[in-house]
C-alpha positions in Angstrom: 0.0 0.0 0.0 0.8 3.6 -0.7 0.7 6.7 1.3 0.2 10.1 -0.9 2.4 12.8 -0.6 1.6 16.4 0.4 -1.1 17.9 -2.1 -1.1 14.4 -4.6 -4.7 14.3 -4.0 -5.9 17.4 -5.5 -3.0 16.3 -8.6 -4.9 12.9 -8.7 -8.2 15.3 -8.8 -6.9 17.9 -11.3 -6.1 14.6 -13.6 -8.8 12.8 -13.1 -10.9 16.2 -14.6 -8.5 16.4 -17.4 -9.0 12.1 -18.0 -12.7 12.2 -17.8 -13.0 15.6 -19.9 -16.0 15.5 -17.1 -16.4 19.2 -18.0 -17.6 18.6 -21.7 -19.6 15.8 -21.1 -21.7 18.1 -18.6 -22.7 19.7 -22.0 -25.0 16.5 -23.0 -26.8 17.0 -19.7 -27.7 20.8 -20.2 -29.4 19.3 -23.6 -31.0 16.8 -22.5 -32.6 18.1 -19.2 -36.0 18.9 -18.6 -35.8 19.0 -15.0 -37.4 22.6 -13.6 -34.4 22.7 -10.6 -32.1 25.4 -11.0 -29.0 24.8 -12.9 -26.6 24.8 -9.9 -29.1 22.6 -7.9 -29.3 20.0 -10.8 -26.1 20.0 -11.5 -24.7 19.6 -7.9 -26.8 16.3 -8.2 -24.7 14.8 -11.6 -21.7 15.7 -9.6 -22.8 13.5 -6.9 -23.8 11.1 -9.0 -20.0 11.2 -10.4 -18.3 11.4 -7.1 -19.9 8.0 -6.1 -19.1 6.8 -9.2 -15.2 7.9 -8.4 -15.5 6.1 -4.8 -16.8 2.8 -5.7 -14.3 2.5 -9.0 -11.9 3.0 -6.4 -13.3 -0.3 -4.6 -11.3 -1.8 -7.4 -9.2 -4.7 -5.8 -5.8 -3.4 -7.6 -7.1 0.4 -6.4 -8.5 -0.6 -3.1 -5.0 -2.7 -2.1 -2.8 0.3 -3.0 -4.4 3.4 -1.4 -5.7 3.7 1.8 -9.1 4.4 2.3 -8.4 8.1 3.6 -6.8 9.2 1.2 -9.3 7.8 -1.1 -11.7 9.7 0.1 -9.1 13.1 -0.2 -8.8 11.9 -3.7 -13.1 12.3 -4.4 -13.3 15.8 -1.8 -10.5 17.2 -4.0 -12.2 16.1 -7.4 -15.5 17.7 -6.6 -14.0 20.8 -4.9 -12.1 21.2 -8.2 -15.0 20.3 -10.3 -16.8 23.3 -8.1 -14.0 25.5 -9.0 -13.8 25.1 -12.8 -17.6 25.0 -13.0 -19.3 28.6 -13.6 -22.1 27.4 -13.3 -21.7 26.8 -9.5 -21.1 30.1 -7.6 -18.6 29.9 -4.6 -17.6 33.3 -3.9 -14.4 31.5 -1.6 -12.6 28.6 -0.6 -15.2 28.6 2.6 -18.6 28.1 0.1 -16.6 26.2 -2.1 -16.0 23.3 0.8 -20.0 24.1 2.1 -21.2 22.7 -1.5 -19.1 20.6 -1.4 -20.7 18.6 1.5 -23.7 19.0 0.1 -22.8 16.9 -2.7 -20.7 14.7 -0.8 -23.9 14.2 1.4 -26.3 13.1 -1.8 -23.2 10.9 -3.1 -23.3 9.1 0.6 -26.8 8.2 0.0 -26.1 6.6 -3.6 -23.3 4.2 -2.3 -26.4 2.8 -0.6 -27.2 1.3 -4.1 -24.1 -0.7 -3.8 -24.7 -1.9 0.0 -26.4 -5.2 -0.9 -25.5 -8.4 -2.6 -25.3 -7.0 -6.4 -27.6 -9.1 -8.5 -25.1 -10.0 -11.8 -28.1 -10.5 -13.8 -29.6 -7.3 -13.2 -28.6 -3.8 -14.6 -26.1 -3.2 -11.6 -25.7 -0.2 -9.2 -24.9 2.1 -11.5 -28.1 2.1 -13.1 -30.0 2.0 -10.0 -27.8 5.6 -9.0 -29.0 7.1 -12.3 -32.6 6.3 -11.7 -31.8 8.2 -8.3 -30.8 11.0 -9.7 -33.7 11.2 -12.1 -36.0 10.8 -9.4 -34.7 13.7 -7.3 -34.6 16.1 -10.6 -38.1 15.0 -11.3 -37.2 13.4 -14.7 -37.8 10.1 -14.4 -39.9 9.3 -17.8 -36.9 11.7 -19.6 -35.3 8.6 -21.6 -33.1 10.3 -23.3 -31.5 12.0 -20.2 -31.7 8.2 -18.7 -29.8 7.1 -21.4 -27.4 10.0 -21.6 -26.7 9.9 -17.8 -26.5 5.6 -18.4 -23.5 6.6 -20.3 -22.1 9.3 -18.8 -21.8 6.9 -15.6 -20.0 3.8 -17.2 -17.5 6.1 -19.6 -16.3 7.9 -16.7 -16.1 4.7 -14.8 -13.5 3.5 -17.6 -11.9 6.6 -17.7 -11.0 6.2 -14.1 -9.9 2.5 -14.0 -7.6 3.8 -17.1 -6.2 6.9 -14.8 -5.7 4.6 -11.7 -3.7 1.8 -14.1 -1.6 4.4 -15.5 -0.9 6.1 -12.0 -0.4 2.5 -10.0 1.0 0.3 -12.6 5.0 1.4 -11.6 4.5 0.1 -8.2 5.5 -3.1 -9.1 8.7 -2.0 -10.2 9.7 0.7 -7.9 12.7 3.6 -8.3 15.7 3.1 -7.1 14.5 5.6 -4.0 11.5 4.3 -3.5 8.9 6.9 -4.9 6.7 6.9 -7.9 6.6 8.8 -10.7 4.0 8.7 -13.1 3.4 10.7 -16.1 0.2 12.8 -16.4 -2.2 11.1 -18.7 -4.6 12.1 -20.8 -7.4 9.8 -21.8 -8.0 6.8 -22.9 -7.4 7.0 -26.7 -4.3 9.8 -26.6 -2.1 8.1 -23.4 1.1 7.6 -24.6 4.3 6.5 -23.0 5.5 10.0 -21.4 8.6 11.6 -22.1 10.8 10.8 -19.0 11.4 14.4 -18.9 8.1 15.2 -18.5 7.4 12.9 -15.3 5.3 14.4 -12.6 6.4 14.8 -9.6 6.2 11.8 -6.9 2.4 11.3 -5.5 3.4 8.3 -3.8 5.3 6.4 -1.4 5.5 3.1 0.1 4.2 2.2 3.4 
């Protein structure tokens, strides 16, 4: 297992945004939404919905074994904090609001986990599709289809994205630097990753433990 350095878990967030382009895909649900929430409220919800999505991909034996579950959990406060930041659509006037919507999202995400509590049934649709019914639910768009399916998608792309990210960012540990620490190059996405140029290494995020 792996401790994170100082500040690696708002670089694992920061890369995770830029893996996931999380920020474009937002576009499809602006399209397809017929919800009559605010825009900030609604959206607050599909970042919910993402930041459980982050969490239980990280449940991932080869994830779960290598981090520990606090900084785990640094690793989703820092991705939706950022996700706040870059989003204008989400007004924080300082780092203060930022963190109080924050736990408001990170309160709805809590109660979608609860979707993965129970013996999963492999012959239904899964957890995942049980979240996004959720989320319809609470913006009042149950019967939308096409949001259904666009949400449906949204949920298991960024899931990939994220195994993708935590493969690139773990992979090294089984063959360690000569001190010790890991460096791992900053990935892009799925279809663009590319063996980085050594002298264009990140910084260490981890260490042994």
């Amino acid at each position: 297992m792996f401790w994170l350095f100082e500040g690696a878990s708002l670089k694992i967030a920061k890369n995770l945004i830029k893996v996931t382009g999380v920020q474009g895909t937002l576009s499809l649900f602006y399209q397809k939404n017929l919800s009559n929430i605010a825009p900030e409220e609604a959206l607050k919800l599909i970042l919910a919905l993402n930041a459980c999505n982050l969490m239980q991909t990280m449940r991932e034996d080869f994830i779960n074994k290598e981090i520990d579950p606090e900084d785990r959990q640094d690793i989703v406060d820092d991705y939706v904090v950022e996700n706040i930041r870059q989003l204008t659509a989400i007004v924080a006037r300082d780092g203060a609001e930022r963190m109080d919507k924050c736990m408001e999202i990170m309160e709805v995400s809590e109660k979608l986990r609860a979707h993965w509590m129970g013996e999963e049934d492999h012959t239904g649709p899964g957890p995942r599709y049980y979240a996004v019914k959720d989320i319809l639910r609470r913006l009042g768009n149950e019967a939308n289809h096409d949001l259904h399916d666009a949400l449906f998608e949204f949920m298991y792309t960024q899931h990939r994205h994220f195994i993708h990210y935590f493969k690139n960012l773990l992979e090294p540990a089984d063959n360690p630097q000569p001190t010790g620490e890991l460096s791992v190059p900053e990935v892009t996405n799925e279809t663009t990753a590319s063996p980085a140029d050594p002298g264009q290494m990140d910084p260490p995020l981890l260490e042994p433990h």
